[in-house]
N, C-alpha and C positions, 0 to 999 in steps of 0.2 A: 619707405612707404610711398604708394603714388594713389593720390585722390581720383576717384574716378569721378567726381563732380570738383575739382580743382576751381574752375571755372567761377562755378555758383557760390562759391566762399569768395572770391576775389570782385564778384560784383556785387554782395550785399552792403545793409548799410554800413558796415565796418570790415573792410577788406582782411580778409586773414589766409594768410601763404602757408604753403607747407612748412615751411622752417618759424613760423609762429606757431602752428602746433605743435612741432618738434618740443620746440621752445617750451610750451604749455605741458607738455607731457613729462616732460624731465623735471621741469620747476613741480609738479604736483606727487610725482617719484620721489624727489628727493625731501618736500617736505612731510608727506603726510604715507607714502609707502605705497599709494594709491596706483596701480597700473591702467592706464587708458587707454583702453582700447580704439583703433582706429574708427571705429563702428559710432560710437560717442562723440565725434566729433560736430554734429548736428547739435545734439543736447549742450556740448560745453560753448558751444560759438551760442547757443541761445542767452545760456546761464551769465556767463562775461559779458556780452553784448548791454546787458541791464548797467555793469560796474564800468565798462567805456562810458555811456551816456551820464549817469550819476557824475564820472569827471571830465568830463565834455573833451574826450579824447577823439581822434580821426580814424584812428585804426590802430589793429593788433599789435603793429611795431613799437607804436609808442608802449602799449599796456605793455608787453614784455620787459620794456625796458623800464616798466614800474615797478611790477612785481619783482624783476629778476633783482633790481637795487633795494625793493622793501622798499620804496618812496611813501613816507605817511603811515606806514604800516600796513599797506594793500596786501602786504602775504595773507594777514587773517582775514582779510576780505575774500581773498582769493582762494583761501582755502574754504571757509564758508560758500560759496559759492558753487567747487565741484562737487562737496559729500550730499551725497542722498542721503534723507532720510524718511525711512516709509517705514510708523509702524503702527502699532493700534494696543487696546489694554487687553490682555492675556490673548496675544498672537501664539501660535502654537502652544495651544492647551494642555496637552499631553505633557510640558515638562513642569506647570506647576500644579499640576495631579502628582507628578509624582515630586517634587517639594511637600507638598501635603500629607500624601499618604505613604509614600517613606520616607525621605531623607531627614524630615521633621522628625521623627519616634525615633532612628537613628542617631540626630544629635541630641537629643533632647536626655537619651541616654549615657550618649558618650561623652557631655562636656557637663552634666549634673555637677560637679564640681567647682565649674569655673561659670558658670552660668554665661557664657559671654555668646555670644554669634555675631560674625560680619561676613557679608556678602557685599561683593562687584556687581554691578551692573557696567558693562566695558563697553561702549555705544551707545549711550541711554537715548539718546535723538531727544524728540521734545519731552520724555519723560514718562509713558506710558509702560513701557517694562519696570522700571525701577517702582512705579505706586503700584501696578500689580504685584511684585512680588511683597509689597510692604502690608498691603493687602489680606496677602494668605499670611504673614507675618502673625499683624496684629490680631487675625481669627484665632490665633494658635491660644487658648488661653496659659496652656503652659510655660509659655514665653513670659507671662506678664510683668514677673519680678526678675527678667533676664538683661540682661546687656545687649540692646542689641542694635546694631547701626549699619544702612546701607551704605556704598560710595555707590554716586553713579556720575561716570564721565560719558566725554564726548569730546569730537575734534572739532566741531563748530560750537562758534559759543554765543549764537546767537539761538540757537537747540537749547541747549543749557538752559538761557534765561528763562526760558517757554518754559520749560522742566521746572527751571524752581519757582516760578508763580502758581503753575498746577492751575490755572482756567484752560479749562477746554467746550469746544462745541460741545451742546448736549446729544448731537446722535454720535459724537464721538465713545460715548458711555453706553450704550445701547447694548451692547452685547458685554456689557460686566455683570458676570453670576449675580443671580438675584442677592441672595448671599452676604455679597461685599457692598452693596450701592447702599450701608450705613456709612462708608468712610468717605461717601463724596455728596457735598453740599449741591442738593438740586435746586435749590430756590434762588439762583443769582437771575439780574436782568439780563435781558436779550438773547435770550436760550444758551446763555452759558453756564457749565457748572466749574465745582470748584473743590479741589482736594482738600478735605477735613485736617487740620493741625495733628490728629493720632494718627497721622501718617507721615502728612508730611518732616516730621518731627525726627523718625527715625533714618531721616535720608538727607544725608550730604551732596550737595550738586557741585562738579567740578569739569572746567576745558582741559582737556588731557590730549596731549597726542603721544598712543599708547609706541609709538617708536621712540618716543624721548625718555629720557631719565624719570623715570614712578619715585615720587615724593613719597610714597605710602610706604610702610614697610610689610604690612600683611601680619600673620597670616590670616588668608580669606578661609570660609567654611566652603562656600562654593561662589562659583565666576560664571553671571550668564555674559556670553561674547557672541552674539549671533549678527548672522548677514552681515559681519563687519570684514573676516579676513576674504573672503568672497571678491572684493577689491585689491588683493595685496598677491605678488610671485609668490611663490613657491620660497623662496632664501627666506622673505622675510613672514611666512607663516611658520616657519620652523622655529624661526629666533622670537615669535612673541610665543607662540606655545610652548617654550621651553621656559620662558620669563611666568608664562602663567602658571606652571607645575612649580616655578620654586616657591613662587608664592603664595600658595595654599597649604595647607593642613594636610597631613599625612594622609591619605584615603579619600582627599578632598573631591570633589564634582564641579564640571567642568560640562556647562550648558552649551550648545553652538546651533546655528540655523540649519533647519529642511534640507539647504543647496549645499553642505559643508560636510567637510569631514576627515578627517585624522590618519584616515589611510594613506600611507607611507610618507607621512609628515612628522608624526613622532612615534616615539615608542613607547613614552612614557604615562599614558593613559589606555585603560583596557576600555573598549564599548560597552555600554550598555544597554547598547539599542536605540533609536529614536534619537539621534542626536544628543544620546547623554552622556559624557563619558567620567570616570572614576580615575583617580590617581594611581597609575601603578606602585603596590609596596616597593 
C-alpha cells in the first residue's frame, strides 16, 4: 500500500506511518473480521487520534504497541472506536412489513404448539432495530400468551449500553408509525424519550463479536444482520452465513442490508427479494 498523502499523516498532531496502519489494519482483521480499506484511513486516524489524547500518548507507535499487547484492555477500546454505527428505528421498512404481514401468520401457525418465538438481532448498534422489531412484536396480539424474547448483540459495547437504557433524542422517534409510539415514553426532560418496560422486556442486550465462539444455542425463528457483513472478505462472509443457517429453524429467514447479498456466498438460503432471504430445505 503507498499513501498518497503519506506526508500529511506524518505531520499531524499524532504521526502515523504506513506500517502503523498496516499495524491498525491487521490488529482490527484479526480481532473483529473488519477489512479496512485504505480509503478509511482519514476517518480511523481521526477516530484513534480521540484514544491517543485520552492516554496522553505521542504517536501511533506507541498506540500499536498498546493495542497489539492489549495494555489495560485497549483492544475493546479499540475495537469500539473503528465499528460504525449508523442506524435509526424501522430503517428499511419493507422488511418489517413483511415480519408483519407474513412471516408473523406464518409462525403463528407453524409453532401454535410450542408457542415459543426468538429472534437475533446480529449488529443491534445503539438499539433501534432490536425495539423495532419488539415493536411489531408486541402489536401482534396473537403473540400475547407466547414466548417470546429478542437477543440483540453488537461488537462495541459501549452501543450495547445505549441499547439497553433505550433514551433516545426525540426527533430520533420521528418517523416511528404512528402505530407503535404507545411503546415509547414521550414525556421524559430535555427532549428525550424513552422505551416503554413492554418492550424493553422482551429483549436481551449482549457484546458479541459474531466471529467468536456464540454462547447461545439457538434455534433463532429469524436473524436480522444487516450493514454488518458489508465490513468483512468474502472467507469470512461465508463462515458467519453458514454459522447463521445452523442456527435457525428449518425454513428460518434471514434479514440483511440494501448494500448485501448472498450471491455467490452461500447456497444455503433462497431469495426472497428485497434483502430477505429463506433457509433452504
Amino acid at each position: 500500500m503507498t499513501f498518497k498523502s503519506a506526508e500529511s499523516f506524518t505531520s499531524r498532531e499524532f504521526p502515523m506511518s504506513e506500517g502503523n496502519f498496516k499495524k491498525i489494519k491487521s490488529l482490527a482483521y484479526t480481532l473483529t473480521g473488519i477489512s479496512l480499506s485504505d480509503h478509511k484511513q482519514n476517518m480511523i486516524y481521526g477516530r484513534l487520534a480521540r484514544r491517543l489524547r485520552k492516554l496522553e500518548l505521542k504517536d501511533f507507535d506507541q498506540y500499536c504497541t498498546i493495542i497489539d499487547q492489549n495494555h489495560g484492555g485497549e483492544q475493546l477500546e479499540f475495537v469500539n472506536a473503528i465499528t460504525t454505527n449508523l442506524t435509526s428505528f424501522f430503517r428499511e421498512g419493507h422488511h418489517f412489513d413483511f415480519v408483519e404481514r407474513e412471516l408473523l401468520p406464518k409462525l403463528l401457525r407453524e409453532k401454535a404448539s410450542t408457542k415459543r418465538l426468538r429472534v437475533w438481532s446480529a449488529g443491534c448498534s445503539t438499539g433501534e432495530e432490536p425495539y423495532s422489531i419488539a415493536m411489531v412484536l408486541k402489536s401482534c396480539s396473537a403473540l400475547s400468551n407466547w414466548d417470546v424474547k429478542i437477543l440483540a448483540t453488537d461488537l462495541d459495547s459501549n452501543v450495547v449500553a445505549k441499547a439497553r437504557d433505550g433514551i433516545y433524542p426525540l426527533e430520533r422517534v420521528e418517523g416511528v408509525p404512528a402505530k407503535y409510539k404507545r411503546y415509547i415514553s414521550m414525556n421524559t426532560a430535555d427532549d428525550l424519550v424513552k422505551m416503554k418496560d413492554t418492550v424493553k422486556n422482551i429483549i436481551t442486550f449482549k457484546q458479541l463479536n459474531l466471529l467468536h465462539e456464540w454462547p447461545m444455542k439457538g434455534p433463532f425463528d429469524f436473524i436480522f444482520c444487516r450493514n454488518v457483513v458489508i465490513y468483512f472478505d468474502v472467507s469470512t462472509q461465508v463462515k458467519l452465513f453458514d454459522r447463521f443457517a445452523n442456527i435457525l429453524i428449518p425454513n428460518g429467514h434471514l434479514f440483511i442490508g440494501h448494500s448485501e447479498n448472498l450471491h455467490n456466498i452461500t447456497a444455503r438460503f433462497g431469495s426472497l427479494g428485497k434483502t430477505i432471504y429463506q433457509l433452504s430445505s
